[in-house]
ZANUPA-669285 format. One line per field, with one value per residue (C-alpha): residue number from 0; residue in one letter; x negated, y negated, z. Coordinates in steps of 0.2 Angstrom, whole numbers, plus 5000, padded with zeros to 4 digits. Example, Ala and Ser with C-alpha at 12.3 -4.5 7.8 and 13.67 -1.06 7.14 Angstrom:
seq = 0, 1 $
type = A, S $
u = 4938, 4932 $
v = 5022, 5005 $
w = 5039, 5036 $
This chain:
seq = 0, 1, 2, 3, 4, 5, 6, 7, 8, 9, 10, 11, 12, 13, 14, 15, 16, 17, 18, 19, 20, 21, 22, 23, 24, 25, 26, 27, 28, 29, 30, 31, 32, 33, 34, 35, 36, 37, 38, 39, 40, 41, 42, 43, 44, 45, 46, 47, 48, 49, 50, 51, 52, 53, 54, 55, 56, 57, 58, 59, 60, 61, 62, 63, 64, 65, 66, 67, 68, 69, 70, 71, 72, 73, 74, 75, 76, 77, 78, 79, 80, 81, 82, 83, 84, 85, 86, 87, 88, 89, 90, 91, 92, 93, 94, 95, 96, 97, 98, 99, 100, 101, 102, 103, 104, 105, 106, 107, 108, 109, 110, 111, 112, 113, 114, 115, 116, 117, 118, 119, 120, 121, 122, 123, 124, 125, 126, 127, 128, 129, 130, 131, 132, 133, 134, 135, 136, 137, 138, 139, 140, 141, 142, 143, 144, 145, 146, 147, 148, 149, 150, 151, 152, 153, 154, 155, 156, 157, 158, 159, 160, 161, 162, 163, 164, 165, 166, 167, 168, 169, 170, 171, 172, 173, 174, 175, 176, 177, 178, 179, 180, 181, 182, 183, 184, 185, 186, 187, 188, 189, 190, 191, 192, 193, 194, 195, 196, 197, 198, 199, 200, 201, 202, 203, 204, 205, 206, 207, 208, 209, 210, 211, 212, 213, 214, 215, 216, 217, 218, 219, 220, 221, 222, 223, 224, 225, 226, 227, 228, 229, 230, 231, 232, 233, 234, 235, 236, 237, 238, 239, 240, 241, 242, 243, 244, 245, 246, 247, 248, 249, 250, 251, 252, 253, 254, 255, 256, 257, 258, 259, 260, 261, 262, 263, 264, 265, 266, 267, 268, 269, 270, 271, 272, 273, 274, 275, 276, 277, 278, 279, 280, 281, 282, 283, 284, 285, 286, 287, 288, 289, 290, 291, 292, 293, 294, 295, 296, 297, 298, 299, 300, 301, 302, 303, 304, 305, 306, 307, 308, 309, 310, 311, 312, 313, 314, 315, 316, 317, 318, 319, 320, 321, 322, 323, 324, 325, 326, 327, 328, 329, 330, 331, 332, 333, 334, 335, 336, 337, 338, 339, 340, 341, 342, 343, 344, 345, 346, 347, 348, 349, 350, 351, 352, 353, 354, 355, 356, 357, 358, 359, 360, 361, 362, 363, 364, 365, 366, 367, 368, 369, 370, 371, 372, 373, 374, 375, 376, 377, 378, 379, 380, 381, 382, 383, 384, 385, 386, 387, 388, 389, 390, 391, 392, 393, 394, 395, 396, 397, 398, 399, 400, 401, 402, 403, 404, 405, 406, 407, 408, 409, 410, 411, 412, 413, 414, 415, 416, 417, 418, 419, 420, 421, 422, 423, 424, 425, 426, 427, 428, 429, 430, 431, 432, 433, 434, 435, 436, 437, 438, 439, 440, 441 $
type = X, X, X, X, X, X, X, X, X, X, X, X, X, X, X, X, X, X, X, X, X, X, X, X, X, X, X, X, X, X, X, X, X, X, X, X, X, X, X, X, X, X, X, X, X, X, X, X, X, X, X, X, X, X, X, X, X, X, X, X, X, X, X, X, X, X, X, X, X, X, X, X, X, X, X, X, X, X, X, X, X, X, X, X, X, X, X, X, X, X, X, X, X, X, X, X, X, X, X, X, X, X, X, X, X, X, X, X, X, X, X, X, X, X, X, X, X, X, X, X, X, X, X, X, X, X, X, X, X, X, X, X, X, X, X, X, X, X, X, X, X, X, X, X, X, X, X, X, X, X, X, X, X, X, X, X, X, X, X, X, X, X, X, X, X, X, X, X, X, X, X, X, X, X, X, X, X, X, X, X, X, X, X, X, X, X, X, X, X, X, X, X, X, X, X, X, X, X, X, X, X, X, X, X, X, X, X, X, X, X, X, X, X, X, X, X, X, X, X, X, X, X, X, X, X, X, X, X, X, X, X, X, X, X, X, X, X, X, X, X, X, X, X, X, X, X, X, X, X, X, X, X, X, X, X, X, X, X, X, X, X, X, X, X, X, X, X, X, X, X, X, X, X, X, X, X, X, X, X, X, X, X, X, X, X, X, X, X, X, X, X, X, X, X, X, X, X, X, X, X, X, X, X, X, X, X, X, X, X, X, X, X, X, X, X, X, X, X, X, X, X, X, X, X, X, X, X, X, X, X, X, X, X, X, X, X, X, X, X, X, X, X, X, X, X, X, X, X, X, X, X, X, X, X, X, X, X, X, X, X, X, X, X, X, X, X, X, X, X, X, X, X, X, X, X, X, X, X, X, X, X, X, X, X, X, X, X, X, X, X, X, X, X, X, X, X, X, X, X, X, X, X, X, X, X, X, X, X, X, X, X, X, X, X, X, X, X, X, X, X, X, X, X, X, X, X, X, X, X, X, X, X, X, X, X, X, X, X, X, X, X, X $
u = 4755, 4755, 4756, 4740, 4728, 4735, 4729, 4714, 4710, 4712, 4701, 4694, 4708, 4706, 4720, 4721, 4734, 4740, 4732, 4716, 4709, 4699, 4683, 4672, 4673, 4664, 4652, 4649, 4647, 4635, 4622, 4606, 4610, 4600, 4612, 4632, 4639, 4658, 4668, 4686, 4698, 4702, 4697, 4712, 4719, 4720, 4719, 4701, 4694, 4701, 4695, 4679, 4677, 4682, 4667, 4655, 4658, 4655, 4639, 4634, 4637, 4636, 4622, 4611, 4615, 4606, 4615, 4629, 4626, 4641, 4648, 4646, 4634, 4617, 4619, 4635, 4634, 4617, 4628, 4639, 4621, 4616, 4630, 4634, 4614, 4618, 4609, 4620, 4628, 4645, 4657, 4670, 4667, 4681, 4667, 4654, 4663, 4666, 4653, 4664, 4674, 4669, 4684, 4691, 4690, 4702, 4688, 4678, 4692, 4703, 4709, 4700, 4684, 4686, 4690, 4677, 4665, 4671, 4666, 4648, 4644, 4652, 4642, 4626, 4627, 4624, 4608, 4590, 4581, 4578, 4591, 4606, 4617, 4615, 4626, 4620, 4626, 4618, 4626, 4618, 4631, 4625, 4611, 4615, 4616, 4602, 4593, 4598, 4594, 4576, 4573, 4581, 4570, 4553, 4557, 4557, 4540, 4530, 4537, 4522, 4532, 4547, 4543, 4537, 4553, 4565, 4554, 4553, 4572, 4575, 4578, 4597, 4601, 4610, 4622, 4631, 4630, 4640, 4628, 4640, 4637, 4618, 4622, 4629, 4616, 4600, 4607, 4613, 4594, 4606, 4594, 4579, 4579, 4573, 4567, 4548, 4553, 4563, 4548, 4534, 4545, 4546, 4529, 4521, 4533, 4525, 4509, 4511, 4520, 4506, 4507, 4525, 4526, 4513, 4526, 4539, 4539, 4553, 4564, 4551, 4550, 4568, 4569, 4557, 4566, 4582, 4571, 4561, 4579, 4585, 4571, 4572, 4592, 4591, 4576, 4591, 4605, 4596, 4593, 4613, 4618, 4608, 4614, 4632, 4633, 4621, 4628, 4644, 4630, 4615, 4624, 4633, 4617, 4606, 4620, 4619, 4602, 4599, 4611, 4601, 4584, 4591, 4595, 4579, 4570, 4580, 4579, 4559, 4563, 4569, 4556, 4544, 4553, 4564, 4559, 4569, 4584, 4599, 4612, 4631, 4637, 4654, 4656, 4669, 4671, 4666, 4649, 4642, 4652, 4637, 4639, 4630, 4648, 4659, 4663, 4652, 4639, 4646, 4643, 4624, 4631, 4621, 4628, 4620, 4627, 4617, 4599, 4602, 4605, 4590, 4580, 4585, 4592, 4603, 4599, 4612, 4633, 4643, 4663, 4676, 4691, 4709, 4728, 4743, 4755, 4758, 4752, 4736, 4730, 4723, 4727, 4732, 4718, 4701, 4701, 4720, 4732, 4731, 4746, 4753, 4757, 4764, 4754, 4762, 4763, 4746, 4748, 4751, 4736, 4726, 4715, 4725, 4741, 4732, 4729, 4746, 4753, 4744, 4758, 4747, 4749, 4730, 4718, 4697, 4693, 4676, 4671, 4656, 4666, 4665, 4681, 4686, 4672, 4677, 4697, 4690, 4677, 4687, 4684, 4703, 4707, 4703, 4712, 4700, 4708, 4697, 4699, 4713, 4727, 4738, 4749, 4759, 4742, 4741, 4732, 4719, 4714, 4713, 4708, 4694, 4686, 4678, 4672, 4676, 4664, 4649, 4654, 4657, 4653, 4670, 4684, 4695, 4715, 4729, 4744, 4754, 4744, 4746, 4740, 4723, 4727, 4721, 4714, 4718, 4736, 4743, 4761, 4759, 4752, 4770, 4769, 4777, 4783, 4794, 4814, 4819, 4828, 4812, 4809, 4825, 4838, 4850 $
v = 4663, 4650, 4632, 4629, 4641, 4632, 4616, 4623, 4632, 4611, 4607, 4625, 4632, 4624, 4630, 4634, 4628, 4633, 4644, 4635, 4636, 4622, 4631, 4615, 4619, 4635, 4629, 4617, 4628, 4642, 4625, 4632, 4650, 4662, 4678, 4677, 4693, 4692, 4707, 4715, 4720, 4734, 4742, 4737, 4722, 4708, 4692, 4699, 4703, 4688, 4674, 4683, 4681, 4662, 4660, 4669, 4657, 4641, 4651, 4653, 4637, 4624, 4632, 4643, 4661, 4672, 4688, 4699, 4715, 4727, 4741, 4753, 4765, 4758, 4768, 4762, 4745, 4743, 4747, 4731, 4723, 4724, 4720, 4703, 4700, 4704, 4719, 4733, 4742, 4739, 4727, 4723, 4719, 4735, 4747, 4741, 4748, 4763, 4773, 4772, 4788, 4794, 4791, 4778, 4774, 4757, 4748, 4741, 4746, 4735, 4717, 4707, 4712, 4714, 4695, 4691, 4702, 4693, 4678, 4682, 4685, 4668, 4660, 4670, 4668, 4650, 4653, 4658, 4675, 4677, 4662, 4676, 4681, 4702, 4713, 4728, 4741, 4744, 4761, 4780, 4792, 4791, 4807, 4815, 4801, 4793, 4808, 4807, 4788, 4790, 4806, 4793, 4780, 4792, 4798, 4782, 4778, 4793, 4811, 4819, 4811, 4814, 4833, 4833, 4823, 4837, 4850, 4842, 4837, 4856, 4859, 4853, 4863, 4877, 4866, 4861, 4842, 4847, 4833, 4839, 4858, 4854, 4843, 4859, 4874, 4865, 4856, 4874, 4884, 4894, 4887, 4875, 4858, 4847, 4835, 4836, 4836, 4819, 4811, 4819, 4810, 4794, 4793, 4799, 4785, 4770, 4780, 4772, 4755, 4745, 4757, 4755, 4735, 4732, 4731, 4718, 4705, 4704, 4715, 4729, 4722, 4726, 4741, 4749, 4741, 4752, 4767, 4766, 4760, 4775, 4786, 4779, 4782, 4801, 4803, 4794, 4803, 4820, 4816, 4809, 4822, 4835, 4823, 4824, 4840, 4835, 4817, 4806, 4792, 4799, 4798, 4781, 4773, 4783, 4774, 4755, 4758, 4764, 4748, 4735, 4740, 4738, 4722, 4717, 4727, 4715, 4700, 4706, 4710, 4694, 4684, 4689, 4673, 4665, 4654, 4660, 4670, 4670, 4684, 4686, 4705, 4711, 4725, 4731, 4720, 4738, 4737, 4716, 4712, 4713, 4731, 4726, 4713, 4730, 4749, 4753, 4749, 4761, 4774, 4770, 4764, 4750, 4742, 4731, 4713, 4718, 4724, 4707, 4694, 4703, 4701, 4683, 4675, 4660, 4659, 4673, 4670, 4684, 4681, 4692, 4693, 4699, 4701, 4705, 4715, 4717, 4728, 4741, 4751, 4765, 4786, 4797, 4808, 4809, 4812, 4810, 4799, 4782, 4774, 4757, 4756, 4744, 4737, 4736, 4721, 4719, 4727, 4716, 4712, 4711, 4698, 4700, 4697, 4685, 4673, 4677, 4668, 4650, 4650, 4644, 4658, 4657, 4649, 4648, 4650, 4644, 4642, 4629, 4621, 4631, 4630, 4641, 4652, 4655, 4658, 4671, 4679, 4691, 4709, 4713, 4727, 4723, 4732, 4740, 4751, 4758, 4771, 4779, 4771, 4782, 4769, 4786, 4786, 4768, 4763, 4779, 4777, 4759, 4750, 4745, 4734, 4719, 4701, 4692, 4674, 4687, 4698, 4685, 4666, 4664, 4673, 4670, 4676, 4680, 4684, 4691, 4700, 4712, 4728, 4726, 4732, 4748, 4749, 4766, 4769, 4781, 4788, 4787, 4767, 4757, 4740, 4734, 4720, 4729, 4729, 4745, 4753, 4751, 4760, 4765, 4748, 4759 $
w = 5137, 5151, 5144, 5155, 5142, 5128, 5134, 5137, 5119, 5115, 5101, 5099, 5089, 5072, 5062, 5044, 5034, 5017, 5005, 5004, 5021, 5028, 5033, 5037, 5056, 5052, 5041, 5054, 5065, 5051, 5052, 5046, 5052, 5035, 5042, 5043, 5049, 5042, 5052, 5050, 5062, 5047, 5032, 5023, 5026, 5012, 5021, 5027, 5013, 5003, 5017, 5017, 5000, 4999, 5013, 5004, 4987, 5000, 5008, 4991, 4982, 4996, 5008, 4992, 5001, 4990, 4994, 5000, 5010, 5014, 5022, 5008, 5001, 4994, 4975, 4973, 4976, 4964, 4952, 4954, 4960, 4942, 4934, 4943, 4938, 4920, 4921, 4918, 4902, 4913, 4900, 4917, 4934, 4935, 4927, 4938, 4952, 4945, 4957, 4974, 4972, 4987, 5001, 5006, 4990, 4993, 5005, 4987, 4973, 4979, 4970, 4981, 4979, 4961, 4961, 4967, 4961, 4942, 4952, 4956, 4938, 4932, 4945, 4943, 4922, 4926, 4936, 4933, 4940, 4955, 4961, 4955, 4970, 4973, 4980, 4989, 5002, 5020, 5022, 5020, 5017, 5000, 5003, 4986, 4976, 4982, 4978, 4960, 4958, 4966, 4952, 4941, 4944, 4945, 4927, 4918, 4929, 4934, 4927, 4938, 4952, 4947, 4948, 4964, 4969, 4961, 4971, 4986, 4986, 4979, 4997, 4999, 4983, 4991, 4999, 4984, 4988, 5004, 5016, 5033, 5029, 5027, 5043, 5054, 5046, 5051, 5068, 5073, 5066, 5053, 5038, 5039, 5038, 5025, 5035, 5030, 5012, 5013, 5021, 5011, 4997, 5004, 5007, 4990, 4985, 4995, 4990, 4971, 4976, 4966, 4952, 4950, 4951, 4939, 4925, 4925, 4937, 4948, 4940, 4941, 4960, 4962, 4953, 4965, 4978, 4974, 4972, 4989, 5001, 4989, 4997, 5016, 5014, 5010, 5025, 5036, 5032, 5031, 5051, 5053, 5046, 5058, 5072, 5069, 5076, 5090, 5098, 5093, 5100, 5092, 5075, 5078, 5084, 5069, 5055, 5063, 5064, 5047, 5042, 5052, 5047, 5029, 5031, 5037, 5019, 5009, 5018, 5016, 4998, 4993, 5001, 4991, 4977, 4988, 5003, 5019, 5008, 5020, 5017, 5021, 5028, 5027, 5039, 5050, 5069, 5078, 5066, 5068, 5083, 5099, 5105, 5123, 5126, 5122, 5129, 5119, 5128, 5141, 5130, 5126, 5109, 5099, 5084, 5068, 5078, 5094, 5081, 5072, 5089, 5095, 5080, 5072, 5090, 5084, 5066, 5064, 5066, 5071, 5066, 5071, 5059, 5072, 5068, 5078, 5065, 5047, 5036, 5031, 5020, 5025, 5028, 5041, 5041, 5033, 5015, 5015, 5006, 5003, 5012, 5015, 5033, 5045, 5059, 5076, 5085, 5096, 5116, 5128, 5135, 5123, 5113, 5099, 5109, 5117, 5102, 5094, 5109, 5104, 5090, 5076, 5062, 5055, 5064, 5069, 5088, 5095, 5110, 5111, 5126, 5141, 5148, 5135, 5136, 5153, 5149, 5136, 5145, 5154, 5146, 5137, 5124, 5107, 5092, 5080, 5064, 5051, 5037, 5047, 5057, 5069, 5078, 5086, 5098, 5097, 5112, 5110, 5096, 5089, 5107, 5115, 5131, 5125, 5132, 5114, 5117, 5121, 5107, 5091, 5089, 5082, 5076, 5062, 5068, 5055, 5065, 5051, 5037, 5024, 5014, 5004, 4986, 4977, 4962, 4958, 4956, 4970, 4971, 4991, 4992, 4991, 4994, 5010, 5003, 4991, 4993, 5004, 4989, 4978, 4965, 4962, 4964, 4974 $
C-alpha cells in the first residue's frame, strides 16, 4: 500500500492489542444508537464470534441492551431464550442449544457461543424480569418446527384452536416435513399451496390475542409472542419456499425481509415494559451490511442493513467484521461435512487486501474524517464466505463489489484468524493448528 494511504487512515485505525481488545472507540462511536448490527465476513470463523460476544457483554452491561437477535431459526433460539431467563427445564447452556440440528449445525454449536450463552444466564440470574437479556432468532427456515410450537403453545391455551391449527397446518402433511419439495410442487401447480391455510392461521391467532394475555403478566406476554412470530414465520416461509423456485431475488429479498420485520416485532415486543429496548444482531456482513452500497443492489437485492438505515436512520450502527487468511469452518457443499479449511490470502485489490496492507494485525477502521471516506469510497471487491467455502473458484464464488464507508459504519479487521469450534465431534473437522502428523505422531 502506498505510504501516502497510510498517513491518510491516520487516526481512523484504532488498533487492538492483546487479547482484551479496547472497544472504547466503538462504543464511542455506538453513543446512544438502540440497534447495533454486528456482521461477519464468515460463518465460521472464531475471532468473529468471540469479539462479537465480548461487545455484546459491554452493550449489555455498560449501555442496558436488552437483547440479542441472530441469524438462526426463531424455535431454536427460544429455546436458549428461555433458558438464559431461567425458564427452561434445560440443566446446561449445552442442552439449551440442543434444537439446532438442522445444517450448519457449527454457526450456534460452537464454543464461542456456548461461552457466552453460560454468560447471559449468570448475568441474567442477577436481574429482575423483564430487565433479563433474551435471545432470539430473526430467521424462517424453521416452517415445520414453527408449526409444531404454535400447536404447542394453542394446547396449553385454546384446544379448540389448537384443532383448527392441526387442520389448517394439515396441508404440508404429505410432504414429510420436506419444506423445499413443498417449495417446488406448489411454485410448479403439481399440488396446491397452502398458502390460505398459513394465513387463516395466523389470523384466527391475532383474533384471541386478549384472550391469550389475560394470564400471566409478562411471561404470558412473551409466550404469545413466541407463538404468533411462530405463526408469521410459517406464513413467510410457506411463500420462500414457493419463491425459490420462482426468483433467486424474490427469495433473498422475501428472507431479509422476513428478518427485518422481525426485528421490528421485538423491538415492539419489548417496549411494551422497557422504555426504548435497544438490541444487538449478529448476522452475516452479506445480511446487515447496506445492500443499496453493494452489487447487490445491481441485482434488485435489498438486505436487513438497508430495511433498518431506512427505518431507524442513525440510531442504528452497522459494523462489518473482515480478514485476509486463516482459517474457517465450514463444508464443501450443502449438507456436507464439517471441515476446517484454510482461508487464502485476500485478492489483490480488494478491501481485504487493502487493510492487510496497514500492518496493524487487529484493528477498528472509521471513517468520521473524510479524507478517509474518500480513499475508501471507491467500490473494490469484498470477500464474503458463508456455510460453504470453495477457495478453487475463489474469486466467483466468495467476491463481491462494494463501497465499504456507504456500506458499514466501521469495520472490525483480523488479518490472521482461525476455525470457529464445533461442538459436536466430527472425524472430518481437524484443527488447523494441529502438528501436520496429527493424530498419529509419525
Amino acid at each position: 500500500m502506498p505510504p501516502v494511504i497510510q498517513d491518510v487512515l491516520g487516526d481512523s485505525v484504532h488498533e487492538l492489542p492483546g487479547a482484551d481488545h479496547d472497544y472504547d472507540p466503538l462504543m464511542e462511536l455506538i453513543g446512544d444508537a438502540h440497534i447495533v448490527l454486528l456482521g461477519e465476513g464468515s460463518h465460521g470463523t472464531r475471532e468473529f464470534y468471540r469479539e462479537r460476544a465480548g461487545i455484546t457483554k459491554r452493550l449489555i452491561l455498560e449501555k442496558g441492551f436488552h437483547a440479542v437477535a441472530v441469524e438462526a431459526d426463531w424455535p431454536d433460539a427460544y429455546r436458549v431464550h428461555r433458558y438464559v431467563r431461567g425458564r427452561s427445564t434445560d440443566a446446561t447452556a449445552l442442552e439449551a442449544l440442543g434444537d439446532f440440528r438442522r445444517f450448519p449445525t457449527w454457526m450456534w454449536r460452537n464454543t464461542e457461543v456456548l461461552e457466552f450463552i453460560q454468560w447471559l444466564r449468570t448475568y441474567n440470574d442477577g436481574q429482575p424480569d423483564p430487565a433479563k437479556a433474551g435471545f432470539y432468532g430473526l430467521d424462517l427456515y424453521s416452517l415445520h418446527a414453527s408449526i409444531h410450537a404454535v400447536i404447542g403453545y394453542l394446547e396449553k391455551t385454546d384446544q379448540a384452536a389448537a384443532e383448527r391449527a392441526r387442520f389448517r397446518y394439515a396441508c404440508f402433511d404429505h410432504f414429510q416435513e420436506d419444506s423445499q419439495r413443498y417449495g417446488y410442487t406448489a411454485a410448479f401447480g403439481l399440488s396446491p399451496g397452502c398458502e390460505d391455510e398459513v394465513m387463516a392461521q395466523l389470523m384466527d391467532l391475532r383474533r384471541h390475542t386478549e384472550d391469550y394475555l389475560r394470564r400471566d403478566g409478562f411471561v404470558a406476554e412473551d409466550e404469545f409472542f413466541y407463538a404468533d412470530q411462530n405463526a408469521r414465520l410459517v406464513a413467510n416461509a410457506e411463500h420462500y419456499y414457493r419463491s425459490m423456485f420462482q426468483s433467486r431475488v424474490s427469495s433473498w429479498n422475501l428472507r431479509d425481509g422476513h428478518m427485518a420485520d422481525t426485528l421490528a416485532a421485538l423491538l415492539t415486543h419489548l417496549a411494551r415494559h422497557i422504555q426504548q429496548p435497544k438490541i444487538v444482531v449478529w448476522e452475516h456482513n452479506s445480511h446487515l451490511g447496506d445492500a443499496r452500497a453493494t452489487q447487490m443492489r445491481d441485482r434488485g437485492e435489498l438486505n436487513v442493513g438497508q430495511l433498518v438505515r431506512e427505518r431507524y436512520g442513525r440510531d442504528a450502527v452497522l459494523v462489518g467484521f473482515t480478514t485476509y487468511e486463516g482459517a474457517v469452518t465450514a463444508a464443501s457443499e450443502w449438507d456436507g461435512p464439517t471441515e476446517c479449511k484454510r482461508v487464502r490470502p485476500a485478492l489483490t485489490g480488494s478491501y481485504e487486501a487493502l487493510l492487510h496492507a496497514v500492518s496493524v494485525p487487529n484493528f477498528l477502521l472509521t471513517w468520521e474524517d473524510a479524507h478517509v471516506r474518500t480513499l475508501l469510497n471507491e467500490r473494490r471487491l469484498e470477500r464474503a464466505i458463508g456455510v460453504i467455502y470453495l477457495p478453487e473458484t475463489e474469486r466467483m464464488s466468495h467476491y463481491f463489489y462494494a463501497c465499504l464507508p456507504a456500506q458499514f459504519d466501521a469495520v472490525l479487521h483480523f488479518d490472521q484468524t482461525h476455525a470457529v469450534r464445533p461442538l459436536d465431534g466430527n472425524r472430518t473437522w481437524v484443527d488447523e493448528e494441529a502438528p501436520e502428523t496429527f493424530p498419529t505422531g509419525i
